[in-house]
SESE-743209 format. One line per field, with one value per residue (C-alpha): residue in one letter; y, x, z. Coordinates in nm, 2 decimals. Each point is the difference from the previous one (the first is absolute). Layout:
<lotors>
rest: (a,...)
north: (Y,...)
east: (X,...)
up: (Z,...)
</lotors>
This chain:
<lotors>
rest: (x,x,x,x,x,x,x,x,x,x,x,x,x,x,x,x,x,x,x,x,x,x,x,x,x,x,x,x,x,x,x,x,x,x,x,x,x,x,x,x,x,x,x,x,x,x,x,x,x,x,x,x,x,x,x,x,x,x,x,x,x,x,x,x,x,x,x,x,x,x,x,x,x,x,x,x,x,x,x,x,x,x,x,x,x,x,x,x,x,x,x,x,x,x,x,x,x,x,x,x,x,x,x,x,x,x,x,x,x,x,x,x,x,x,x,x,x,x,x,x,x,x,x,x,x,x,x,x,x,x,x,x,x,x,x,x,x,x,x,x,x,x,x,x,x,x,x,x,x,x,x,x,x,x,x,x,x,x,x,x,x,x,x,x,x,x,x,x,x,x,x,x,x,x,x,x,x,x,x,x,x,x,x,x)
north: (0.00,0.21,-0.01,0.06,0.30,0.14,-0.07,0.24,0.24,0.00,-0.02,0.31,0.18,-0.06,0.05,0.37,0.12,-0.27,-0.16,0.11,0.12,0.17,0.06,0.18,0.27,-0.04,0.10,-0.27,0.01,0.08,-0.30,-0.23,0.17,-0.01,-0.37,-0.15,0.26,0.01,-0.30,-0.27,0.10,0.08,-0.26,-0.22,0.04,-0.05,-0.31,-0.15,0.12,-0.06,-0.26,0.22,0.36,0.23,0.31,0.20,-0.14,0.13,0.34,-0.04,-0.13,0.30,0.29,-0.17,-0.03,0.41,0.12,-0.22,0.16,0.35,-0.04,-0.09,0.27,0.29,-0.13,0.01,0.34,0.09,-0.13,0.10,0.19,-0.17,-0.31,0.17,0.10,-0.36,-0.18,-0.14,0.01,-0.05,0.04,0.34,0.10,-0.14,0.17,0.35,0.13,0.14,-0.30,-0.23,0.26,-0.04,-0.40,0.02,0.23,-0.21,-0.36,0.18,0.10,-0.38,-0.15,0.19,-0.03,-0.36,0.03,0.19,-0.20,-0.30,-0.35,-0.04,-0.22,-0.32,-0.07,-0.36,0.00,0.37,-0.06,0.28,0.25,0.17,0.37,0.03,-0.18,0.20,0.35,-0.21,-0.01,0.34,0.15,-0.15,0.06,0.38,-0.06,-0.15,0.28,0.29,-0.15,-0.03,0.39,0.07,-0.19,0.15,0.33,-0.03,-0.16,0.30,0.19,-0.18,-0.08,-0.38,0.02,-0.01,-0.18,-0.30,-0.06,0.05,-0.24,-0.24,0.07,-0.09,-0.37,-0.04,0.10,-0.20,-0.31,0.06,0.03,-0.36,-0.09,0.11,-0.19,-0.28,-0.05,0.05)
east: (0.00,0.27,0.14,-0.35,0.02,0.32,-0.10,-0.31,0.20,0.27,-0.36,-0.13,0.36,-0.03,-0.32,0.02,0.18,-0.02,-0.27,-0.28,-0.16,0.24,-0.17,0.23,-0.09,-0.40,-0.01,0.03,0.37,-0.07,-0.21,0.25,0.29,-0.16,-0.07,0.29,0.28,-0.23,-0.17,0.15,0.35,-0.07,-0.23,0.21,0.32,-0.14,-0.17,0.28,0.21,-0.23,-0.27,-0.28,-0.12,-0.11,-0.18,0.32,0.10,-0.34,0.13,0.30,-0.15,-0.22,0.27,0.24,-0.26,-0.11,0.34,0.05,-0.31,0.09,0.32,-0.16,-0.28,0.30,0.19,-0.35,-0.07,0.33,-0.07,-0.39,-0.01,0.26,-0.21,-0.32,0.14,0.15,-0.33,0.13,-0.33,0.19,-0.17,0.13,-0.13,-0.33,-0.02,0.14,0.25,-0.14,-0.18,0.26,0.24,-0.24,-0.02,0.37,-0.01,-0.23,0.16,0.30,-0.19,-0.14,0.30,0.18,-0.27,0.07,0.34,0.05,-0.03,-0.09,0.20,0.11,-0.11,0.09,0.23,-0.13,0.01,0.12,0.08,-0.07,0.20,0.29,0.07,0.21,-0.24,-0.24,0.23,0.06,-0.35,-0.11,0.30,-0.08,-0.34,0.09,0.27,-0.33,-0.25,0.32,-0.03,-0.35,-0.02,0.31,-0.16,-0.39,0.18,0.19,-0.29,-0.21,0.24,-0.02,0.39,0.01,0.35,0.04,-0.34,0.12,0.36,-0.21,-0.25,0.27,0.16,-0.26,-0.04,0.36,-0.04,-0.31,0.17,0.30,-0.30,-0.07,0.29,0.15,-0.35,0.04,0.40,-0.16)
up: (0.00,0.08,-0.34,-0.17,0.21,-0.16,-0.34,0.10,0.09,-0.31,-0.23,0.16,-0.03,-0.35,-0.03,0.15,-0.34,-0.22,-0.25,-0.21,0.36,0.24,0.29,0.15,-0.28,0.09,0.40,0.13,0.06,0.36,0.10,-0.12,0.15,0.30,-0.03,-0.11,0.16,0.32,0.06,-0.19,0.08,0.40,0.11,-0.21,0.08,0.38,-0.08,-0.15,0.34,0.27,-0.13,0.04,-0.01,0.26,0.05,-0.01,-0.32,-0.13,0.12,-0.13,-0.35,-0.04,0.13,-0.26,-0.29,0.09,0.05,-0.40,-0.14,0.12,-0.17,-0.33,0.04,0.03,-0.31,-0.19,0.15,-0.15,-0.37,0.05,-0.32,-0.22,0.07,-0.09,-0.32,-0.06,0.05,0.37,0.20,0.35,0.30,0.03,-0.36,0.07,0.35,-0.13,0.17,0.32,0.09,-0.04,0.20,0.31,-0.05,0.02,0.30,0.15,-0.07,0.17,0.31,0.02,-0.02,0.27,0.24,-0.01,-0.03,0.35,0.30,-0.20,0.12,-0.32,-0.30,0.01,0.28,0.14,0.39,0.14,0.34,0.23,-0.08,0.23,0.05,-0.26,-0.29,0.12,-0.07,-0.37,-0.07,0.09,-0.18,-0.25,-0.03,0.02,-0.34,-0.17,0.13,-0.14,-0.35,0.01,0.07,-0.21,-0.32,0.03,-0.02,-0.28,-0.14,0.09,-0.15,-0.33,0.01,-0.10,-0.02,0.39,0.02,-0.20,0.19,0.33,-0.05,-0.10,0.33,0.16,-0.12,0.08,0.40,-0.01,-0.14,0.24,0.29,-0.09,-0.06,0.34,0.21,-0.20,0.10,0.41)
</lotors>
């Protein structure tokens, strides 16, 4: 099953750009991101670690698949009216470009509410926690909250240039979050 799983997910990379039917070029770009670099690859990976998946994971699935569809929403917010011109009816085309501004805003402000003071996503057994974890989480809770606020500015601002590096940013402290619980 596991391997029916990955050929999913190398169907759906393909199929994001490539065929008669792109769909990454019809809006629904978005959902599938969210699915495959959220849920699939989260709740996965912890599966395949721990033998089963938790609530946390769940959190950690859906920060991960926001944080991955905020991403693609600013580098379709950048391209907005090239791909309107080309015929590329992204999410962001078919939204116009305030709405999809405030989706992004507000897939940035759902994911760092569940990023702060969250346990993590997928770490199997977290014992209870000393003084010093404790410190760990919380600062980094306030790293993930500073992008957060740093990234819906510049996206306020309409500068996807700081937007897009921040956003990526942010999925890298969020995997090193997990990454860091799971190693506890």
């Amino acid at each position: 099953w596991l391997l029916a799983v990955g050929v999913c997910c190398l169907l759906a990379g393909w199929c994001y750009t490539g065929g008669r039917h792109p769909y990454g070029y019809t809006g629904l770009g978005e959902l599938f991101v969210f699915v495959f670099f959220g849920l699939v690859a989260v709740l996965g990976t912890q599966f395949v670690l721990c033998g089963t998946v938790t609530a946390t994971g769940v959190l950690g699935a859906v920060q991960a698949g926001l944080l991955s569809c905020v991403l693609l929403m600013v580098n379709n917010l950048r391209d907005v009216d090239s791909d309107r011109v080309h015929g590329k009816r992204t999410l962001a085309v078919r939204l116009g470009e305030r709405r999809a501004r405030i989706l992004a805003v507000a897939g940035i402000h759902a994911s760092g509410e569940q990023g702060s003071g969250s346990s993590g996503g997928w770490a199997c057994a977290l014992p209870s926690p000393p003084d010093t974890l404790t410190w760990a989480m919380a600062a980094y809770g306030v790293v993930c909250l500073a992008i957060a606020a740093l990234t819906i500015r510049a996206l306020l601002r309409r500068d996807h240039a700081r937007a897009l590096p921040l956003v990526g940013l942010s999925l890298l402290v969020c995997a090193a979050g997990y990454a860091g619980l799971a190693a506890i």
